[in-house]
Backbone and ligand atoms as CSV (ligand in chain L), in Angstrom:
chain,resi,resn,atom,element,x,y,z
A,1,UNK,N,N,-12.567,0.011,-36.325
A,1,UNK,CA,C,-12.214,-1.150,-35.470
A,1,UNK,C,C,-13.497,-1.886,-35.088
A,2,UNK,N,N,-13.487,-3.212,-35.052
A,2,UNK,CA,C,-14.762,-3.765,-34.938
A,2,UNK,C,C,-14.867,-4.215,-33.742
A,3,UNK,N,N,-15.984,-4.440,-33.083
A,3,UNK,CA,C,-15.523,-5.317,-31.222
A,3,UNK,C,C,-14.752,-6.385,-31.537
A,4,UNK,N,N,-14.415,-7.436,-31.978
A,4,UNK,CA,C,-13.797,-8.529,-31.962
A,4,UNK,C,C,-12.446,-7.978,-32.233
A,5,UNK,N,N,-11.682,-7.254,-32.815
A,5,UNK,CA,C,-10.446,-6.861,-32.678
A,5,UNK,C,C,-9.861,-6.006,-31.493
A,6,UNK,N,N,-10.607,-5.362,-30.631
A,6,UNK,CA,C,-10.296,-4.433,-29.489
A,6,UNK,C,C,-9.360,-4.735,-28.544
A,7,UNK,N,N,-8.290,-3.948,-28.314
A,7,UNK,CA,C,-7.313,-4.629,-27.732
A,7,UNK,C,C,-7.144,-3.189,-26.737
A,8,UNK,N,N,-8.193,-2.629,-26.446
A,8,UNK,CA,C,-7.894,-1.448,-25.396
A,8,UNK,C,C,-8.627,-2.293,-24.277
A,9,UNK,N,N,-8.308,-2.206,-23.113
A,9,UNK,CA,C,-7.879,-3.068,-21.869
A,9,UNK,C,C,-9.119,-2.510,-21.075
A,10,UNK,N,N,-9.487,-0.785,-21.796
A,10,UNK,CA,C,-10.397,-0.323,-20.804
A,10,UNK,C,C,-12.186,-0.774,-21.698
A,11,UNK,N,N,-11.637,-1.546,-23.023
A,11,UNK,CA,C,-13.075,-1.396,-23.848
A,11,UNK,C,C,-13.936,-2.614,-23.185
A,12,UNK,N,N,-15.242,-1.757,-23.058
A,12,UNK,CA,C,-16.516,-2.848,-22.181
A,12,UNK,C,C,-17.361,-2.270,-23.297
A,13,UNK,N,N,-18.202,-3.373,-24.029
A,13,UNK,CA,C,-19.304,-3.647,-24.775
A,13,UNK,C,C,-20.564,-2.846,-24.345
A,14,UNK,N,N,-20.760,-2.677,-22.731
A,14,UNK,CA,C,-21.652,-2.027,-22.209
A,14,UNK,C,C,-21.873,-0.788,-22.186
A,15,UNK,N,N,-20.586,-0.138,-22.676
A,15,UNK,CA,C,-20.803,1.148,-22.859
A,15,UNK,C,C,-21.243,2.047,-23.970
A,16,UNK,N,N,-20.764,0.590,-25.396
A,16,UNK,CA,C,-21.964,1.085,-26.655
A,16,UNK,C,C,-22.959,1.320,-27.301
A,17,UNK,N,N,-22.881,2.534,-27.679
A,17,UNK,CA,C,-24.478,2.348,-28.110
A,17,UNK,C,C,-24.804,1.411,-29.436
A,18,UNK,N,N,-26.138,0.660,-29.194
A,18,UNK,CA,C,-26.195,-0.337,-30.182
A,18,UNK,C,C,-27.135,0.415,-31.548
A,19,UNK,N,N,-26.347,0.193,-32.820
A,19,UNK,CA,C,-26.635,0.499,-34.326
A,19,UNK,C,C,-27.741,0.436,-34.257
A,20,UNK,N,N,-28.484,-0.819,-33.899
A,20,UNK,CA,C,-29.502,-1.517,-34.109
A,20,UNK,C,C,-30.513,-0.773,-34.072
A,21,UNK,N,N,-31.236,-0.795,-32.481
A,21,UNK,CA,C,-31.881,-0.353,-31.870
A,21,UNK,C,C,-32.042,0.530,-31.620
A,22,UNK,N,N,-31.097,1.317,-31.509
A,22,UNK,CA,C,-30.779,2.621,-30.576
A,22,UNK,C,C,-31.432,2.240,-28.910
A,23,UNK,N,N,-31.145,1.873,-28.154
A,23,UNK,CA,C,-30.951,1.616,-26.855
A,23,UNK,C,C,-29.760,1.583,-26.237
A,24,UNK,N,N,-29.342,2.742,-25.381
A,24,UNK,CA,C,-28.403,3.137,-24.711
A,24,UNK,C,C,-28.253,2.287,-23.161
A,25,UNK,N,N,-27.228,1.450,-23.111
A,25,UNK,CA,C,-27.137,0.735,-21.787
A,25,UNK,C,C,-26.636,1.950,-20.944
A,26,UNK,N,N,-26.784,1.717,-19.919
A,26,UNK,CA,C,-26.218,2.710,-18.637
A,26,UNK,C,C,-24.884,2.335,-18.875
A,27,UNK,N,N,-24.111,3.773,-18.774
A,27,UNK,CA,C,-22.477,3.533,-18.993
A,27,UNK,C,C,-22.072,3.294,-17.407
A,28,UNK,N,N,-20.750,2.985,-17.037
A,28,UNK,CA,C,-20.098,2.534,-15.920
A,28,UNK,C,C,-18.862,2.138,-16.343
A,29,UNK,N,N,-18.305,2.463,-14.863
A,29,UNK,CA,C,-16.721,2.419,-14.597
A,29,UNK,C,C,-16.144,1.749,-15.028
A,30,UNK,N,N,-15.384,1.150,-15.456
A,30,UNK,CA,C,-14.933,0.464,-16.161
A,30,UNK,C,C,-13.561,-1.043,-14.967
A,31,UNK,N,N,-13.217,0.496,-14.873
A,31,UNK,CA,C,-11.484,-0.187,-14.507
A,31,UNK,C,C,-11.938,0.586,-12.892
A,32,UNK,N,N,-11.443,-0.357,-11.906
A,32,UNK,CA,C,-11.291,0.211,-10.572
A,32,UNK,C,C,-9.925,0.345,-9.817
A,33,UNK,N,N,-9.320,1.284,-9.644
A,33,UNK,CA,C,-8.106,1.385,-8.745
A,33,UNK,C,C,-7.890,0.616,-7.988
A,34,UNK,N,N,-7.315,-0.166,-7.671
A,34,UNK,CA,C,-7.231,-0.692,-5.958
A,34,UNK,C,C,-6.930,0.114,-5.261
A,35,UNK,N,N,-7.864,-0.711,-4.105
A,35,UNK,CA,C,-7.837,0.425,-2.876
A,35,UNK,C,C,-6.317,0.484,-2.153
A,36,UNK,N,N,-5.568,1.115,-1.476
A,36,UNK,CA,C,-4.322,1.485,-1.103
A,36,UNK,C,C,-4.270,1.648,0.662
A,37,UNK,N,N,-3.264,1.207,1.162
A,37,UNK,CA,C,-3.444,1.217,2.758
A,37,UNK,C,C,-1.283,1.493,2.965
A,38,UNK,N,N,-1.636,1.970,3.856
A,38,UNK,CA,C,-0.688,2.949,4.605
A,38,UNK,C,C,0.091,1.883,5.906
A,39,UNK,N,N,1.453,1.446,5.302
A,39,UNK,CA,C,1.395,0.576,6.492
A,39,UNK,C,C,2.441,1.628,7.658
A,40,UNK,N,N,2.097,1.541,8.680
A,40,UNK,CA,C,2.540,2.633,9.754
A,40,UNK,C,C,3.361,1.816,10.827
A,41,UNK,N,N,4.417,2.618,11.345
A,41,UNK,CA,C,4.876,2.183,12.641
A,41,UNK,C,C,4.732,3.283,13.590
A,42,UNK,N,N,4.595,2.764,15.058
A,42,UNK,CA,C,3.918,3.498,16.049
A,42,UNK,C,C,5.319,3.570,16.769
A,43,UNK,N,N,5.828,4.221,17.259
A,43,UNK,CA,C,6.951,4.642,18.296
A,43,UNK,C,C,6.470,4.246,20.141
A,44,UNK,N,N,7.889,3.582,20.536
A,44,UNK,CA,C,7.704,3.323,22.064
A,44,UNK,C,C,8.865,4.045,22.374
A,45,UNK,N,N,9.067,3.133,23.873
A,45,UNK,CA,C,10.244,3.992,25.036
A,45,UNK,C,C,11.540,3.324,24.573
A,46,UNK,N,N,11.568,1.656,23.931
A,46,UNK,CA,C,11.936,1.186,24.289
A,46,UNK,C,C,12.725,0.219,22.652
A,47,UNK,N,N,12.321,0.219,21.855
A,47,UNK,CA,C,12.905,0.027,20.754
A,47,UNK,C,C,14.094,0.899,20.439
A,48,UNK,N,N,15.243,0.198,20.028
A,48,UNK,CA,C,16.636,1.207,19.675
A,48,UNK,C,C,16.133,2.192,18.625
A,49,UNK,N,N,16.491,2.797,18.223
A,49,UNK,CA,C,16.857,3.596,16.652
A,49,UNK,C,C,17.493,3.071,15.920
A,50,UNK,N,N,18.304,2.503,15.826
A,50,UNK,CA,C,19.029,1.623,15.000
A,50,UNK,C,C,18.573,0.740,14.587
A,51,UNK,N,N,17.714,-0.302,15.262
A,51,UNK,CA,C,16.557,-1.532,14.759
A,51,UNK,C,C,15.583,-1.107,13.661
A,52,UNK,N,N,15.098,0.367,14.513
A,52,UNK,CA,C,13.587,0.746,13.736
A,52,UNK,C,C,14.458,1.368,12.476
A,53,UNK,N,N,15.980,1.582,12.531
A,53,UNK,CA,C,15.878,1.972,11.022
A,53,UNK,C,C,16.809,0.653,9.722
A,54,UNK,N,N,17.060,-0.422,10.220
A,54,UNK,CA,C,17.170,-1.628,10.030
A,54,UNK,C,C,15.656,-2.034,9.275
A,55,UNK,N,N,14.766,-1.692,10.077
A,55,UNK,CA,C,13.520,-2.416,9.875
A,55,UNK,C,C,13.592,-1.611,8.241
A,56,UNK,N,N,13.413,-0.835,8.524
A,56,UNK,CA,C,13.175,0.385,7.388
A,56,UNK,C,C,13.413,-0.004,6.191
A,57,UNK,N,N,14.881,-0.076,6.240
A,57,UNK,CA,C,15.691,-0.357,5.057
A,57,UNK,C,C,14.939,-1.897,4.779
A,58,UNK,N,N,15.223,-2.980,5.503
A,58,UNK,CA,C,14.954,-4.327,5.344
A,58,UNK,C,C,13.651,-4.545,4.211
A,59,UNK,N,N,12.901,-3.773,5.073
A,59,UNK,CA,C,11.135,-4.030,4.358
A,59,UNK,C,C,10.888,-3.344,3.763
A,60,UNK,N,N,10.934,-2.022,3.524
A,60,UNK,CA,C,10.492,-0.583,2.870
A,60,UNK,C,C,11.281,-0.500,1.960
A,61,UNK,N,N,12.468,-0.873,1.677
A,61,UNK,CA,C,13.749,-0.500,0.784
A,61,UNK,C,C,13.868,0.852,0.916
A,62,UNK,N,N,14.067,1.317,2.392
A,62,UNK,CA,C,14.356,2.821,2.281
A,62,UNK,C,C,15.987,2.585,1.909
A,63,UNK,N,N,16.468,3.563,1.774
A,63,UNK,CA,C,18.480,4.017,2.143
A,63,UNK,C,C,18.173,4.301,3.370
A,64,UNK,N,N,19.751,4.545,3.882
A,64,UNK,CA,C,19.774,4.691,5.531
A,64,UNK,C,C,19.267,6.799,5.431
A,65,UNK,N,N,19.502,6.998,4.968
A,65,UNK,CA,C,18.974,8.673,5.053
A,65,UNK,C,C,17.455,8.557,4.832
A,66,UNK,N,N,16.982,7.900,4.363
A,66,UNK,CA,C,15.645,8.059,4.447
A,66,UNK,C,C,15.038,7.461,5.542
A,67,UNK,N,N,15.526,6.081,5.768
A,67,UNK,CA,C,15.165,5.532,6.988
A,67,UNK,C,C,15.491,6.205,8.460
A,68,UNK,N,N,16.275,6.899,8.348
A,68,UNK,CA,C,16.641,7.454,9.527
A,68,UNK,C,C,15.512,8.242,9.810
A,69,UNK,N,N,15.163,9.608,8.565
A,69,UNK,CA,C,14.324,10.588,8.806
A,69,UNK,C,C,13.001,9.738,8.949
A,70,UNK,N,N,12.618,8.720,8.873
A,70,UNK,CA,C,11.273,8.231,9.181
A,70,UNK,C,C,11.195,8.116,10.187
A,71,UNK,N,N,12.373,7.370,11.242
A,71,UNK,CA,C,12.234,7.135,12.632
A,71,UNK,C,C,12.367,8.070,13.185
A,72,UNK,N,N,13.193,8.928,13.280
A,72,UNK,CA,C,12.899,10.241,13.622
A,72,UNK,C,C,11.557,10.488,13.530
A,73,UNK,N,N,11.289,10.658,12.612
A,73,UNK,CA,C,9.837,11.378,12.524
A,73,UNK,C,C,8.819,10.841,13.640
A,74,UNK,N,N,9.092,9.405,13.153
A,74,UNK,CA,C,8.321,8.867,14.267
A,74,UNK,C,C,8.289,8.838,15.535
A,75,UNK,N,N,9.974,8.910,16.155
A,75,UNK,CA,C,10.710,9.030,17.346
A,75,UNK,C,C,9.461,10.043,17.882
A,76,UNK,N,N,9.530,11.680,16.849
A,76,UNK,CA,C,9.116,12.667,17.478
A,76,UNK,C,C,7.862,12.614,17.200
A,77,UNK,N,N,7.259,12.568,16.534
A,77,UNK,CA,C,6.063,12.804,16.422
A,77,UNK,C,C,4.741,11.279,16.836
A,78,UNK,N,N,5.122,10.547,16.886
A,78,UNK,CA,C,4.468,9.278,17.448
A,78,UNK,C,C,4.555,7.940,16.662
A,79,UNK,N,N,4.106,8.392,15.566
A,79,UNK,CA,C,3.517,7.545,14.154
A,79,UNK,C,C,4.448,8.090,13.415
A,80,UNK,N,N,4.013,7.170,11.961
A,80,UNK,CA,C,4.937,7.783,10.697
A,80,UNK,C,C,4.409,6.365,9.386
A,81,UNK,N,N,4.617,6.741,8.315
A,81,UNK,CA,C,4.436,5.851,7.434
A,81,UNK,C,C,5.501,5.100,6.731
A,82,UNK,N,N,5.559,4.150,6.828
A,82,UNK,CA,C,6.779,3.465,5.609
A,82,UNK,C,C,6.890,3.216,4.419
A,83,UNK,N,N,5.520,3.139,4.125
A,83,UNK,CA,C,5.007,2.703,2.477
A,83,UNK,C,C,3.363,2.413,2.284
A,84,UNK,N,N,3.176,3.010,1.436
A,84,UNK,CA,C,1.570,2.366,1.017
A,84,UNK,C,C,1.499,1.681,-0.470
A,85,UNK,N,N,0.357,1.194,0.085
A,85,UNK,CA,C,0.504,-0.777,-0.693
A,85,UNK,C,C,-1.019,-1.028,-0.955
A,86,UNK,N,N,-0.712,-2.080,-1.970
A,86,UNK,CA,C,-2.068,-2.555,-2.008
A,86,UNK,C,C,-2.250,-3.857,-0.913
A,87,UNK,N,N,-4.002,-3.830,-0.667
A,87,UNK,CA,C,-4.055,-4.822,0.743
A,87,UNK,C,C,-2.962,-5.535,0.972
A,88,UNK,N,N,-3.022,-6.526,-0.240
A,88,UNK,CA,C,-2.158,-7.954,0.256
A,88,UNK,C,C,-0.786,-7.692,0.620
A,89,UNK,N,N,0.050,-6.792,0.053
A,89,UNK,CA,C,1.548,-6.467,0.070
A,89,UNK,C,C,1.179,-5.948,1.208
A,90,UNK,N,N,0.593,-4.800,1.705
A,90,UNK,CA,C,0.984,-4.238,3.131
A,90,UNK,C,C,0.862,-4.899,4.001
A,91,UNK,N,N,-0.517,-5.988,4.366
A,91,UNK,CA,C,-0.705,-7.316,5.462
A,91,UNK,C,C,0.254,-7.810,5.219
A,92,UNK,N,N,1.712,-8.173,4.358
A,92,UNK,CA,C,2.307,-8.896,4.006
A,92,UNK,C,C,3.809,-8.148,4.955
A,93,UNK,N,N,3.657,-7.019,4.671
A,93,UNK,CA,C,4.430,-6.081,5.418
A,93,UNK,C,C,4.486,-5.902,6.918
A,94,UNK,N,N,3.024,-5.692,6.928
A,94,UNK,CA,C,3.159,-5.700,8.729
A,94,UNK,C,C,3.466,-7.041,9.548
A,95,UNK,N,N,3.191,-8.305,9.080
A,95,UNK,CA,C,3.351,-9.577,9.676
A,95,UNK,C,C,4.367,-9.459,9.580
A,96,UNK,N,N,5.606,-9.395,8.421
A,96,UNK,CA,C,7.358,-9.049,8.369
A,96,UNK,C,C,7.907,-8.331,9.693
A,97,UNK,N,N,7.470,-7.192,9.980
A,97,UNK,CA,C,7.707,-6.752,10.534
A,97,UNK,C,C,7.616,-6.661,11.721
A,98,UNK,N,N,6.211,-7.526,11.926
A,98,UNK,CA,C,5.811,-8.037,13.795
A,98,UNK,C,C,6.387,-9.068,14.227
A,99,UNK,N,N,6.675,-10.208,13.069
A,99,UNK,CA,C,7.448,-11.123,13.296
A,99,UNK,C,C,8.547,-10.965,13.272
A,100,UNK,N,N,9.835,-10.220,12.871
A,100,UNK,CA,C,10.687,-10.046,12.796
A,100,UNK,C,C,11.312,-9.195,14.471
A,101,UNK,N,N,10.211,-8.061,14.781
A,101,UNK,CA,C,10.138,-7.545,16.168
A,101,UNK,C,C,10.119,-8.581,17.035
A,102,UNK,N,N,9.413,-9.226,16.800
A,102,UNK,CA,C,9.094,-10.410,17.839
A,102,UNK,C,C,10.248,-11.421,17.989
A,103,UNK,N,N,10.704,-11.647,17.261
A,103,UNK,CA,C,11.691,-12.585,16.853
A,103,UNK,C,C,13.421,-12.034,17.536
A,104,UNK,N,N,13.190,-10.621,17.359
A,104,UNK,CA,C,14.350,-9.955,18.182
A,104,UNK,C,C,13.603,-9.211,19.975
A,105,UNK,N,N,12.930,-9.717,20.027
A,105,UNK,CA,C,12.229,-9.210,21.642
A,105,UNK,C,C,12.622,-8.111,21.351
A,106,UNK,N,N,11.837,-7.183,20.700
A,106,UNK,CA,C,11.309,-5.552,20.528
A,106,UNK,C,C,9.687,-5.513,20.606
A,107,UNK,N,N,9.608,-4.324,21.382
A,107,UNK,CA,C,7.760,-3.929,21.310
A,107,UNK,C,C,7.432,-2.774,19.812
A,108,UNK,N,N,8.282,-2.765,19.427
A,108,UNK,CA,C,7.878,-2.211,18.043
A,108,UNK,C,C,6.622,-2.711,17.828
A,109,UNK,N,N,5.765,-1.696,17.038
A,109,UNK,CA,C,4.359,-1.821,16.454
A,109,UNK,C,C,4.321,-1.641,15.657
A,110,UNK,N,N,3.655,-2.194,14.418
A,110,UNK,CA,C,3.138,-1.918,13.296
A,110,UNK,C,C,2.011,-1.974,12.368
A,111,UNK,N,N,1.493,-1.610,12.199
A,111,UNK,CA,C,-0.230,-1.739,11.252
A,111,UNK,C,C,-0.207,-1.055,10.142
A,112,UNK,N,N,-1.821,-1.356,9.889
A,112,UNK,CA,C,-2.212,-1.024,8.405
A,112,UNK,C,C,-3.412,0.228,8.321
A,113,UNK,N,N,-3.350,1.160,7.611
A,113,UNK,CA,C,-4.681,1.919,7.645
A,113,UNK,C,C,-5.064,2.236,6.085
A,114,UNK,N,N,-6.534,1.903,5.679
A,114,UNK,CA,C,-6.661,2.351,4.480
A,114,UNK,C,C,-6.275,3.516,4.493
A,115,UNK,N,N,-6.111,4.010,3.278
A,115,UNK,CA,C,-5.251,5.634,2.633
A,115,UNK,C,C,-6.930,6.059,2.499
L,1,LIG,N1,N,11.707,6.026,20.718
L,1,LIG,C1,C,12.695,5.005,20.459
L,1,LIG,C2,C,13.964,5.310,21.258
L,1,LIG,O1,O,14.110,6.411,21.764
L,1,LIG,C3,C,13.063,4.914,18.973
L,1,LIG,C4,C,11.930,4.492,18.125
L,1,LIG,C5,C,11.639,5.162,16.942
L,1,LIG,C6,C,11.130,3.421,18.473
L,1,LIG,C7,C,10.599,4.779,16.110
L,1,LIG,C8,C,10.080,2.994,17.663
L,1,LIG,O2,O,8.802,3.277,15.678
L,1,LIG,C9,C,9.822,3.681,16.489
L,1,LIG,N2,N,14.879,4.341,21.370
């Protein structure tokens, strides 16, 4: 296969060694993961159960059995996660969801934490 035909997605020129010369470029990463963030809801006194698992389903595409056990979780334990995302989708998530709280006068919380 010659470089001009390469159709592997991960092939970088920089990592060959050249015929020529023999001079070895420093190899490197190629392809980078995106980074991933955790969008979370925080539990109050004062939000129903029924909303926070509305929310669930709405934004997360949980089912109601899954959504339930999240709020729960959260009910009891404080926090809980709904989904992790790359940056833009999860900022995209939590504004949904603050605005949507907001929009029904609930103190529901929600944020983002890198994973
Ligand atoms: N603690 C709330 C109640 O008892 C329910 C609730 C669960 C609120 C999860 C927020 O993120 C939350 N009505």
């Amino acid at each position: 296969m010659t470089n001009d035909d390469n159709n592997d997605p991960n092939f970088s020129p920089d990592r060959e060694e050249s015929p020529d010369t023999g001079v070895l470029l420093k190899s490197r990463p190629r392809t980078q993961k995106p980074a991933m963030y955790k969008v979370i809801i925080l539990n109050d006194d004062y939000t129903p159960m029924e909303f926070v698992v509305h929310v669930l389903e709405k934004f997360f595409n949980k089912n109601r059995q899954e959504a339930t056990d999240i709020m729960m979780h959260v009910h009891r334990k404080g926090v809980g996660i709904c989904g992790i995302y790359t940056y833009e989708i999860a900022e995209t998530k939590v504004t949904q969801v603050m605005d949507f709280a907001r929009a029904n006068e609930q103190p529901l919380q929600c944020t983002m934490e890198k994973e």
